[in-house]
C-alpha positions in Angstrom: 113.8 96.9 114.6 111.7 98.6 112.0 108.2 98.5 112.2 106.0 97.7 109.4 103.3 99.4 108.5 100.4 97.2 110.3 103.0 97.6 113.4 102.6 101.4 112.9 98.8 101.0 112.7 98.6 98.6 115.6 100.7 101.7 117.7 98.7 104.4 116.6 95.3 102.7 118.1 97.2 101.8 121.2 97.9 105.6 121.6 94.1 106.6 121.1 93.2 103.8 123.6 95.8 105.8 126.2 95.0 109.0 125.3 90.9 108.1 125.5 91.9 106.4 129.3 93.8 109.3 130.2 91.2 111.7 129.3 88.8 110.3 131.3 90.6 109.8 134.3 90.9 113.1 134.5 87.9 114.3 133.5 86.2 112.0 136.2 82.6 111.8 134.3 79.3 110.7 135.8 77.8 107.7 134.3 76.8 108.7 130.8 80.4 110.4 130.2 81.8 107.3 131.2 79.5 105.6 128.9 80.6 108.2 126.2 84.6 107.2 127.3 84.4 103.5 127.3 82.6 103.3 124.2 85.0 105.3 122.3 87.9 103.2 124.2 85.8 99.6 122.8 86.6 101.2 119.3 89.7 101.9 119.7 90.5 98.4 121.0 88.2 96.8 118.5 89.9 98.4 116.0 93.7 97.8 117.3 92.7 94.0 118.0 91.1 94.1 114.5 94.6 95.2 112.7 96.7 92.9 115.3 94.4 89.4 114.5 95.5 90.4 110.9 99.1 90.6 111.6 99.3 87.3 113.1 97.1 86.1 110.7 100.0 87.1 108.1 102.6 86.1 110.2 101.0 82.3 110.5 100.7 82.1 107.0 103.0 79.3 105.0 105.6 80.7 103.3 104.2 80.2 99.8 101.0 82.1 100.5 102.8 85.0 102.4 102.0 88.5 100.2 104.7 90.4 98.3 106.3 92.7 99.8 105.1 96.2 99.4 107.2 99.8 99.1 108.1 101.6 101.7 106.0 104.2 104.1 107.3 107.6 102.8 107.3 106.0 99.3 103.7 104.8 99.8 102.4 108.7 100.9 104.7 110.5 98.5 103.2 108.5 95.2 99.7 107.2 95.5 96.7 109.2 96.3 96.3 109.4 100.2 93.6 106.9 100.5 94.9 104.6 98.3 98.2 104.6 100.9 96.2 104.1 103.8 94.9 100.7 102.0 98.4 99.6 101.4 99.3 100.4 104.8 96.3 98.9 106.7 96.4 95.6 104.7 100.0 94.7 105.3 103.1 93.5 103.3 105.7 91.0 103.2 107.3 92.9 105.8 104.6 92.1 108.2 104.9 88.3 107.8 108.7 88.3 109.4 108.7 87.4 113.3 111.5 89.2 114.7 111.0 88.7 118.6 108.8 86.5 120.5 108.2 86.0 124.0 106.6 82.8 125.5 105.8 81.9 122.3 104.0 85.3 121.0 105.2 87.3 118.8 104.9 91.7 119.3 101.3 91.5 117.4 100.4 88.2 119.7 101.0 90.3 122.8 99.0 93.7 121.4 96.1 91.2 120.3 96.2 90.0 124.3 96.4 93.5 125.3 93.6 94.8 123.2 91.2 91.9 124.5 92.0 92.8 128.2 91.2 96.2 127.3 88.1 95.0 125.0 87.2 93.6 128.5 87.7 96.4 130.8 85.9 98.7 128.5 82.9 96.5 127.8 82.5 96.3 131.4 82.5 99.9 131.9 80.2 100.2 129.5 77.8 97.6 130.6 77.7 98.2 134.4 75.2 99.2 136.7 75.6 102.8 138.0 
């Protein structure tokens, strides 16, 4: 399977939201650097549940209101200005609207958008806590 770009998009925040829990596991921090941790893992999440919401958004769409589909990645960074390619990418294609495996009735962005309000959760909590 090749992923589109909002599946891209979706893996990249699920990479920061590892990388920020892996961090500060190891760095064990006292209660304000764990504020500092979950705070920056809440916006990593917010922002990965943002991007998935919009890909099943797309992928529930009727077929006659489903968007064109768009070039491809390297073709997107090797001809528009950068930022212009990061628009293309972050609103989705086409591409995005096919549903190519599901389980228990979710589709790959279904399961990331659970995953990202788990860790929406988890984070929130951390945040919020009493010391």
């Amino acid at each position: 399977m090749h992923p589109c770009p909002l599946c891209i998009t979706q893996r990249i925040f699920v990479v920061a939201a590892g990388i920020i829990a892996i961090l500060a596991a190891i760095h064990n921090p006292g209660i304000t650097g764990l504020r500092v941790y979950a705070a920056l893992g809440l916006l990593a999440a917010g922002s990965g549940a943002g991007f998935s919401g919009r890909h099943v958004w797309l992928q529930n769409l009727p077929e006659d209101q489903v968007p064109s589909c768009g070039p491809g990645l390297s073709y997107m960074f090797e001809n528009f200005p950068i930022m212009e390619a990061f628009e293309l990418l972050l609103l989705g294609d086409g591409n995005c609207s096919e549903v190519v495996w599901s389980f228990l009735g979710l589709s790959i962005p279904g399961w990331l958008l659970v995953s990202f309000i788990g860790l929406i959760i988890i984070n929130g909590w951390q945040l919020f806590r009493k010391a």
